[in-house]
TORPA-281563 format. One line per 10 residues: number of its first residue (from 1); for each residue x, y, z of N, C-alpha, C. Coordinates in steps of 0.001 Angstrom, whole numbers. Example, Ala and Ser with C-alpha at 12.3 -4.5 7.8 and 13.67 -1.06 7.14 Angstrom:
! residues 2
1) 13190:-5690:7800:12300:-4500:7800:13200:-3300:7800; 12850:-2250:7080:13670:-1060:7140:12900:30:7870
END
This chain:
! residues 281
1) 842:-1195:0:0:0:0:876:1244:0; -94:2247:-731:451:3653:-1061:402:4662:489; 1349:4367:1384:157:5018:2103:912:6495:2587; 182:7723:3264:625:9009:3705:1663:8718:4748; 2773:9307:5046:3459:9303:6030:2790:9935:7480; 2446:10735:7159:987:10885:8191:-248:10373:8184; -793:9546:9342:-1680:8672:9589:-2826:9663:10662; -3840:9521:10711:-4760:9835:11288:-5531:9030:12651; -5458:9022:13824:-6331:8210:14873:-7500:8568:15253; -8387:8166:16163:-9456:8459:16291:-9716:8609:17870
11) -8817:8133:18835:-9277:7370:19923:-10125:9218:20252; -9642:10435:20031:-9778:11909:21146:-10904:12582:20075; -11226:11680:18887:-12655:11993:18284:-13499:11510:18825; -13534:10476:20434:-14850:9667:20093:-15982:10260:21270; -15406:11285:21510:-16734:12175:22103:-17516:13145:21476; -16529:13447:20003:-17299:14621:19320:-18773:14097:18759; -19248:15252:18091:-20559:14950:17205:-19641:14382:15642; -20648:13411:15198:-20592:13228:13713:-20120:14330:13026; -20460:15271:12798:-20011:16477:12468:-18847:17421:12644; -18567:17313:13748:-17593:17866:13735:-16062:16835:13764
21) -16377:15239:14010:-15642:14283:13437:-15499:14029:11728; -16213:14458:11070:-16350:14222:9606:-15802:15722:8911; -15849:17013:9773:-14744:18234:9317:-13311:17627:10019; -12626:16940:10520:-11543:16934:11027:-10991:16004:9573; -11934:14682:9727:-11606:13563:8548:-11314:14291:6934; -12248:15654:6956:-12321:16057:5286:-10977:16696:5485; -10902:17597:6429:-9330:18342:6296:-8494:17336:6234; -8694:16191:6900:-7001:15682:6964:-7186:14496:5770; -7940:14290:4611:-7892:14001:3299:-7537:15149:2034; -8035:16377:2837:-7827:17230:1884:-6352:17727:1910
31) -5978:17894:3082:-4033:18194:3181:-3384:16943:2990; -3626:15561:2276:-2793:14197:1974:-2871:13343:3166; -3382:12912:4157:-3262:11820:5079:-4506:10703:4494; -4082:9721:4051:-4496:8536:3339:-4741:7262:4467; -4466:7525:5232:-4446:6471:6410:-4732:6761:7674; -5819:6329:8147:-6864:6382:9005:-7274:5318:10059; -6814:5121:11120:-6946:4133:12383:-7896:4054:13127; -8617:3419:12425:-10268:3317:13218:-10020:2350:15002; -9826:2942:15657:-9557:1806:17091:-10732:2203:17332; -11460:3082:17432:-12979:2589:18301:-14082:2389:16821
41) -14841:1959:17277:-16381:1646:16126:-17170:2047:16930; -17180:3238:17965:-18342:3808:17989:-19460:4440:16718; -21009:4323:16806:-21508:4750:15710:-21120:5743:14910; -20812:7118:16035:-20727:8570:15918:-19564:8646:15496; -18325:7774:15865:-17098:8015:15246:-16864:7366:13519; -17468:6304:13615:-17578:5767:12505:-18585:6301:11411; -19400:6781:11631:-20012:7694:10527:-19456:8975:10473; -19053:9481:11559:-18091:10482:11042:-17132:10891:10261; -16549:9513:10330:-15473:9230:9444:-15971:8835:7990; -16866:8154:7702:-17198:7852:6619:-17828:9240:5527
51) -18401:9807:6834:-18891:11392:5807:-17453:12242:5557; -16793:12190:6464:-15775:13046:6354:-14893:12754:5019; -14835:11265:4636:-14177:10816:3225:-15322:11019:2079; -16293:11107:2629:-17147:11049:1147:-17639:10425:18; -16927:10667:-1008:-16936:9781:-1985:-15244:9424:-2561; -14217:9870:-1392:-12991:9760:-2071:-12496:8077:-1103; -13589:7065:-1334:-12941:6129:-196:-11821:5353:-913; -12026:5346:-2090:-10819:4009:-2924:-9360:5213:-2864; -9614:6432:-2301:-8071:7072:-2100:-7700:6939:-460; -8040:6248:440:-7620:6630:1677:-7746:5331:1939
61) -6800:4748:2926:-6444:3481:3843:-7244:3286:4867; -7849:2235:5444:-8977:2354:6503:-8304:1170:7510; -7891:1308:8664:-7360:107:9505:-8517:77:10464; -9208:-1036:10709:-10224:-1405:11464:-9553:-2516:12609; -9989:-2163:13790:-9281:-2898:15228:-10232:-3994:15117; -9751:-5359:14850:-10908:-6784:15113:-10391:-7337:16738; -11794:-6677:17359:-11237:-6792:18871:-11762:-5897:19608; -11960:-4468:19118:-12309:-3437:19336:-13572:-3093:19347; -14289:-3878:20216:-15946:-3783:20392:-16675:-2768:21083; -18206:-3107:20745:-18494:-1980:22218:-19904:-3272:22808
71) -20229:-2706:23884:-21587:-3302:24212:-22093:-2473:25727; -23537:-2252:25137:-24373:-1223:25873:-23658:254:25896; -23394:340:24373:-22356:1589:24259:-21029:2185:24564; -21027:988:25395:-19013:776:25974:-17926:305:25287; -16853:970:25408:-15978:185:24800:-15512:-1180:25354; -15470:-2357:24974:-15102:-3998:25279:-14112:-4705:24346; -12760:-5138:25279:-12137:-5515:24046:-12472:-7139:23612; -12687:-7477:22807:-13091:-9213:22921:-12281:-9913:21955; -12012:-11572:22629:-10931:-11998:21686:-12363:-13457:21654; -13070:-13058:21453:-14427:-14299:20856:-14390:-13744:19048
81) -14182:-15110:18744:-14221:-14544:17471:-15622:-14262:17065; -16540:-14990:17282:-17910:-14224:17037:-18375:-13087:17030; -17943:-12699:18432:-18656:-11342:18832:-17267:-10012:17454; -16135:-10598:17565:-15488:-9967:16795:-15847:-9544:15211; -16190:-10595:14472:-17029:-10858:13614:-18169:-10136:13098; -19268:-10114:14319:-20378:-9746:14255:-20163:-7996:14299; -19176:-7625:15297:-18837:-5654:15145:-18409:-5606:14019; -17244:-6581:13493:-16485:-6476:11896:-17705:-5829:11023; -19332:-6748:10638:-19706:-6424:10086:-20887:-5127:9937; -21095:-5079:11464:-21622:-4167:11955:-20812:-2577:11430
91) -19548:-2384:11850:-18876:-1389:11666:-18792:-1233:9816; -18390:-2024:8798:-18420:-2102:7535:-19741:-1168:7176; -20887:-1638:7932:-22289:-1056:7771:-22310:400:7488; -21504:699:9246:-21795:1844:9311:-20868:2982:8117; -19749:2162:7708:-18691:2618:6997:-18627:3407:5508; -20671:2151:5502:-20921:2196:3928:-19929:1938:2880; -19002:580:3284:-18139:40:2346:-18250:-1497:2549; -17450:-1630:1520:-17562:-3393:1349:-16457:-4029:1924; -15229:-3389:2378:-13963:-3976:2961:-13226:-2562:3157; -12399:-3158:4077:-11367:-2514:5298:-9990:-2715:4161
101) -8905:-1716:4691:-7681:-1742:4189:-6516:-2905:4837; -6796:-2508:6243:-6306:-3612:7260:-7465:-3997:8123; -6764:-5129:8486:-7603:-5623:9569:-6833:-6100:10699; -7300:-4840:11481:-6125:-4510:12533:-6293:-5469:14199; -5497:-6929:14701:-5604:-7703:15926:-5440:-6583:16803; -6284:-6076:17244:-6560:-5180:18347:-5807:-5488:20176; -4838:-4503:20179:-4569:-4623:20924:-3670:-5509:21450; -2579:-6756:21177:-2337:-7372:21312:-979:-7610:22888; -1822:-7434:23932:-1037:-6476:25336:515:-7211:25277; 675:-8346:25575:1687:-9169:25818:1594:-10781:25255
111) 2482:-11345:25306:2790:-12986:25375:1106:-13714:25365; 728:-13507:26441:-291:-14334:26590:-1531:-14117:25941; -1718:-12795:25486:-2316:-12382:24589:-2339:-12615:22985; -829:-12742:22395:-523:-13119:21769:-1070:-14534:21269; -576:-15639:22252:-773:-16614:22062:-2999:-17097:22388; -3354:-15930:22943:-5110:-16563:22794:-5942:-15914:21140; -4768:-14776:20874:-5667:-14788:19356:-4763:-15517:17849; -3466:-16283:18453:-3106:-16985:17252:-3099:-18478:17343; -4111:-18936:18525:-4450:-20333:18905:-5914:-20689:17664; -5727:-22043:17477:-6701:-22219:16589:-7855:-21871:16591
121) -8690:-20972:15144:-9758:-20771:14732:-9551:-19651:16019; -8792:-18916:16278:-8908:-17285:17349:-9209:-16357:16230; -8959:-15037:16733:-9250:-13903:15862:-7985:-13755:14736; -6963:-14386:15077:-5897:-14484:13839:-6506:-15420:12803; -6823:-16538:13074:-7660:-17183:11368:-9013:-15946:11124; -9889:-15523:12096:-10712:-15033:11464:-10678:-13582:10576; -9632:-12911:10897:-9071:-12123:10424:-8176:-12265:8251; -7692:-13746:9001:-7579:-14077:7604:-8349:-14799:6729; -9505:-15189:7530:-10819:-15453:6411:-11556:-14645:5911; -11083:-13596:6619:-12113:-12245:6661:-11377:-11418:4932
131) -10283:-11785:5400:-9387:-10792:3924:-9129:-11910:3130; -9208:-12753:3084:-9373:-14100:1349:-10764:-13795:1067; -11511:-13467:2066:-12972:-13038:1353:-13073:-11658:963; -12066:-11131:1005:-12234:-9953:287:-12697:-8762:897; -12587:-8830:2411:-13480:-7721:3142:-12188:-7160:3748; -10882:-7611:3239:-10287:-6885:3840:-8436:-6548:3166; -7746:-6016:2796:-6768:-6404:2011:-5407:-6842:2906; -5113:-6272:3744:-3701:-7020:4643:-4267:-7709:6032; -3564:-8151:6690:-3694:-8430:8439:-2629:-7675:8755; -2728:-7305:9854:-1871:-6439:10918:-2227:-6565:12399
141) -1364:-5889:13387:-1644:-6003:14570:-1312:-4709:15138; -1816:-4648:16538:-798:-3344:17302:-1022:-4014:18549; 518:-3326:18903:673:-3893:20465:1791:-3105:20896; 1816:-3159:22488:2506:-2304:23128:3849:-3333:23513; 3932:-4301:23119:5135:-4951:23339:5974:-5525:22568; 7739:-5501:22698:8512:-5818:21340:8763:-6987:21589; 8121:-8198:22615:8168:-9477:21897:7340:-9981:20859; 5903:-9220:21179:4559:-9651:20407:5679:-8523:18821; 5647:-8013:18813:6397:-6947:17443:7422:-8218:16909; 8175:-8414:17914:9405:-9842:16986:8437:-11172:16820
151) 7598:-11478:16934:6849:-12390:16454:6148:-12363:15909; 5429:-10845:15452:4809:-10906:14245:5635:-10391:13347; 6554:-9870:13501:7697:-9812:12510:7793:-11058:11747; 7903:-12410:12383:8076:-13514:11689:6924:-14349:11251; 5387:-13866:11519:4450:-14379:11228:4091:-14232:9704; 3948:-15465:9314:3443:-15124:7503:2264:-14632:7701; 1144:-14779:8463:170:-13829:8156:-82:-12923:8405; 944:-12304:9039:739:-10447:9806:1314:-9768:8610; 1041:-8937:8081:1509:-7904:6811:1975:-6119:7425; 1618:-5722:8985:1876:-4789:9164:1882:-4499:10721
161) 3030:-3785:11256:2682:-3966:12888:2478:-2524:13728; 1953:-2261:14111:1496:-1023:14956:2158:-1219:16152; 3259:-259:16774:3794:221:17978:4140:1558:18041; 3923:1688:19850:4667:3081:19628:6249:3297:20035; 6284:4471:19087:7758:4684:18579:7439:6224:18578; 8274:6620:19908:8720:7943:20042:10059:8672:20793; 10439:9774:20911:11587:10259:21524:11433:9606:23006; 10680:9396:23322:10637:9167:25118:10724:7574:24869; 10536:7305:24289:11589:4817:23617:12505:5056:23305; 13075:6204:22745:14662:6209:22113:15677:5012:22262
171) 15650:4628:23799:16848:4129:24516:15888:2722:25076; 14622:2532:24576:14352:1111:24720:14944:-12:24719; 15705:-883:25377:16223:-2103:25219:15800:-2742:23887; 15994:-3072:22788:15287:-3636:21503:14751:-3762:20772; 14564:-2504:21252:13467:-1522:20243:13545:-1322:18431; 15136:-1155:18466:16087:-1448:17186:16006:-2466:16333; 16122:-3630:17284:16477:-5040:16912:14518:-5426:16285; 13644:-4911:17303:12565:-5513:17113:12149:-4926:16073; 12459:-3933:15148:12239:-2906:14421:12814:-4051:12911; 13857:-4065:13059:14860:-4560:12250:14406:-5887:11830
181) 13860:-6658:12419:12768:-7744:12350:11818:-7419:11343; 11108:-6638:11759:9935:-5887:10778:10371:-5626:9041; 11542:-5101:9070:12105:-5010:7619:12517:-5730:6795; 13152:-7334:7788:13498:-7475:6846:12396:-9314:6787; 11547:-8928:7747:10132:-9790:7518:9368:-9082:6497; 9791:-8099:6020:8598:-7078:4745:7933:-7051:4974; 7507:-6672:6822:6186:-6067:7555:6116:-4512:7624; 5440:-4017:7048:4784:-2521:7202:4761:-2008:8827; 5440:-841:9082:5703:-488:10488:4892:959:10547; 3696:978:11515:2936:2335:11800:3110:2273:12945
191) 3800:3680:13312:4611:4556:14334:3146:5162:14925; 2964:4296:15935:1705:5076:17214:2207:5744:18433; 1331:6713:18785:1919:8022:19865:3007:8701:19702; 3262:9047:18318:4447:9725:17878:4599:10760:19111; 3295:11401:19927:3752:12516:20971:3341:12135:22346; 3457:10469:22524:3378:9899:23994:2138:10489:24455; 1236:10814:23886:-44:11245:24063:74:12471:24314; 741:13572:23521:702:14978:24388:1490:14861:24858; 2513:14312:25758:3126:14812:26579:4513:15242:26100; 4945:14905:24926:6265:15228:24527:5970:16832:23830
201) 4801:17205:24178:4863:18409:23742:4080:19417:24496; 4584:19090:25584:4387:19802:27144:5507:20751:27304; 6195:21869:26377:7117:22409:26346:7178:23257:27814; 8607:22829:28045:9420:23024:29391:8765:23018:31243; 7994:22155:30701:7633:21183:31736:8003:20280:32274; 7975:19740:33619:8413:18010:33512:7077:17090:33462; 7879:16221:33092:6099:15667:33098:6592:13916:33409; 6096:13617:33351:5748:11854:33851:5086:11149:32170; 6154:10336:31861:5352:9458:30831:5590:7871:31061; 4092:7420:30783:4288:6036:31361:4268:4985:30439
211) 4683:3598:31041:5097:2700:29804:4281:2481:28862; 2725:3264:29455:1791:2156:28367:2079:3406:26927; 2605:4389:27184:2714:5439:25571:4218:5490:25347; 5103:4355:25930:6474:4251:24865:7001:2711:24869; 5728:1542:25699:6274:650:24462:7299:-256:25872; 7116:549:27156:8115:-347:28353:9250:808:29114; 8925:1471:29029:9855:2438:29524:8967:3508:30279; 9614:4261:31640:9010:5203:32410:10042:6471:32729; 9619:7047:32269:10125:8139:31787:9883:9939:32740; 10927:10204:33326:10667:11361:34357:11383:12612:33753
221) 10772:13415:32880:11594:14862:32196:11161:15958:32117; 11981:16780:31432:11334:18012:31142:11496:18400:29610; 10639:18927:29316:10084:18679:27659:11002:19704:27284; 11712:19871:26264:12867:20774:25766:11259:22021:25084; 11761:23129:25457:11092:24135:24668:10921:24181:23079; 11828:23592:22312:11820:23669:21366:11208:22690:20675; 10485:21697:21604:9971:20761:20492:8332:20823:20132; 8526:20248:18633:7578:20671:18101:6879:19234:17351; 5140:19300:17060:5054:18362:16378:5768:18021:14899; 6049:18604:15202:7136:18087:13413:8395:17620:13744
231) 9028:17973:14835:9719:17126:15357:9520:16029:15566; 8292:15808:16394:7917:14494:16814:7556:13544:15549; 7135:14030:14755:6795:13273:13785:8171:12913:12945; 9109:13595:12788:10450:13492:11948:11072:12747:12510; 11021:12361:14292:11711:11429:15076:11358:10503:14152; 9920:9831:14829:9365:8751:14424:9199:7716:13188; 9205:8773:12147:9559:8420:10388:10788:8126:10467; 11448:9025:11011:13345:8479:10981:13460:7041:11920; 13119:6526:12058:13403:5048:12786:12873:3965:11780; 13703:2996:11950:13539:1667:11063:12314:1416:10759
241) 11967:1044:9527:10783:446:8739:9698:1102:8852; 10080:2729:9688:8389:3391:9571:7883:3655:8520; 7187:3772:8186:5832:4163:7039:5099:5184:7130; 4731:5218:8498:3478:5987:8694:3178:6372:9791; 3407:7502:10600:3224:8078:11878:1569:8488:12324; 637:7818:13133:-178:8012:13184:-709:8619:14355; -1014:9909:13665:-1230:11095:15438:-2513:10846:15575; -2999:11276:17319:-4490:11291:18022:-4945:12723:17926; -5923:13119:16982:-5885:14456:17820:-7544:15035:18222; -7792:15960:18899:-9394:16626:18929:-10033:17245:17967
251) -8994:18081:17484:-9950:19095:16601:-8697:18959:15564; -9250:20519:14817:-8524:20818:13550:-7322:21777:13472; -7090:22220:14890:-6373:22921:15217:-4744:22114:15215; -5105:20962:16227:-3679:20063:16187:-4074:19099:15404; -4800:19071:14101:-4564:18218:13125:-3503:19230:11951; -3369:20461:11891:-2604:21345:11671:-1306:21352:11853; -1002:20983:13082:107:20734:13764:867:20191:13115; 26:18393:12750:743:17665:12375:1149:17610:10957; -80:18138:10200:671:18293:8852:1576:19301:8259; 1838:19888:9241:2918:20991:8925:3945:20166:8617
261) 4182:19018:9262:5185:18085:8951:5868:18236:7764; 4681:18390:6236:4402:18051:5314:5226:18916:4169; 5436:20145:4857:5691:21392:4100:6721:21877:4824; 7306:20990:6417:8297:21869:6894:9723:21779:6322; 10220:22727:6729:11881:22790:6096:12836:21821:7229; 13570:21210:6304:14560:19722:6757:15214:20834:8525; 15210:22369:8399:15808:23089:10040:14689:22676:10999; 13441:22833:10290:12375:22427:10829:11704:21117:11652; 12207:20273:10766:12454:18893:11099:13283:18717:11827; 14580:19160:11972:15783:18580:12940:15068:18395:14397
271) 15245:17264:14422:15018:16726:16423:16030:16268:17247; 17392:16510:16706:18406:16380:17288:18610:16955:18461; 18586:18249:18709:18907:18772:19802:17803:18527:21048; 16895:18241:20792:15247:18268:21747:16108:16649:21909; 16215:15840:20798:16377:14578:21424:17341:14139:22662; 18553:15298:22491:19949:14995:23130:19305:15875:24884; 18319:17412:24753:18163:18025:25300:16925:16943:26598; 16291:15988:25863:15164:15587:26535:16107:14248:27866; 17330:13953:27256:17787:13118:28151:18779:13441:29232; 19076:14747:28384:19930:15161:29504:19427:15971:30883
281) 17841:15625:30711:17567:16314:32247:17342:15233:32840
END
């Protein structure tokens, strides 16, 4: 796949109205972001998104979380392949399409997790019955851990892996190695929490970032003044086998942010000094 180096998330859309989720989606098709991370299937987020593309859907990437349920309007993560199944087609509905770009193993926390959705007939076969039937074109996963990342690195049926990869992992124990896996398994690598949720761009603050937004690492600093989302995003692309940096954001204001990326100048981009500046406090 063709896809934008900037990726789009949803999780800090899923309180808005339809409306004002479907102006965030049109801007960030109309400035080039082709790739779009559906983790929740709420109604409101998911029709939002679908108005917000329009009629341009065969130009934009759609990753759908199989796992990523709701029930009595809640979010539920479920590794039943049924109930997985049954949102799969539910969400398609609301999508007003016939198939997903990926079909994203939701969530995949650790080891043991790992091993309950690639045990027989789990959400890993249904995932790949789901895309030989045509409802879906790759498998992929995301997970917050680089053993589950080195093992789907070597999985023939994973085609793409979701972790996060930001300045505050820099110095992850294997982070490299698990990366390096990915490339040269010819797995597609999308760079999640390029800004540790916000917090790497808490300029000259200290702040607290915790393992679950870099991937195993806990992190006590103070945010260099100078950093910027285009930094953060230039980190993240600059590391092994990325593709595609996929930011969270509310509105249209810091969807701005991020595509400045797009147009900034290579002085602009430099994250060298924020990177060297963020460890040395």
């Amino acid at each position: 796949m063709n896809v934008s180096v900037i990726g789009l998330g949803v999780e800090h859309l899923k309180r808005q109205p339809e409306e004002s989720i479907a102006g965030v989606i049109e801007e960030a098709v109309s400035g080039g972001v082709n790739y779009f991370d559906l983790v929740w299937s709420f109604p409101n987020v998911v029709r939002g998104v679908a108005k917000g593309i329009g009629d341009r859907r065969r130009h934009v990437h759609l990753a759908l979380h199989l796992g990523s349920c709701r029930k009595d309007g809640k979010y539920i993560r479920s590794r039943t392949p049924r109930r997985c199944e049954d949102n799969f087609h539910e969400t398609l509905e609301l999508l007003d399409t016939s198939y997903v770009d990926l079909i994203n193993l939701h969530y995949v926390k650790d080891i043991k997790q790992w091993n309950i959705v690639t045990k027989p007939r789990g959400v890993l076969d249904l995932a790949v019955r789901l895309r030989d039937a045509g409802l879906g074109r790759l498998v992929a996963i995301s997970t917050h851990d680089l053993r589950v990342v080195r093992l789907a690195a070597e999985h023939p049926e994973i085609e793409s892996v979701m972790y996060q990869i930001n300045m505050a992992n820099h110095n992850l124990e294997g982070r490299e190695e698990a990366l390096q896996l990915c490339v040269a398994g010819g797995k597609g690598v999308v760079a999640m929490k390029p800004y540790a949720k916000g917090k790497l761009l808490q300029r000259n603050k200290t702040v607290k970032i915790v393992d679950h937004h870099t991937g195993g690492l806990r992190l006590t600093a103070k945010i260099p003044g100078g950093n910027t989302p285009v930094k953060c995003l230039s980190y993240a692309l600059s590391q092994s086998g990325v593709s595609c940096a996929v930011t969270g954001v509310k509105n249209i204001e810091e969807l701005r942010g991020g595509l400045a990326y797009l147009d900034a100048a290579e002085s602009e981009r430099d994250f060298r000094q924020e990177l060297n500046d963020l460890f040395e406090t």
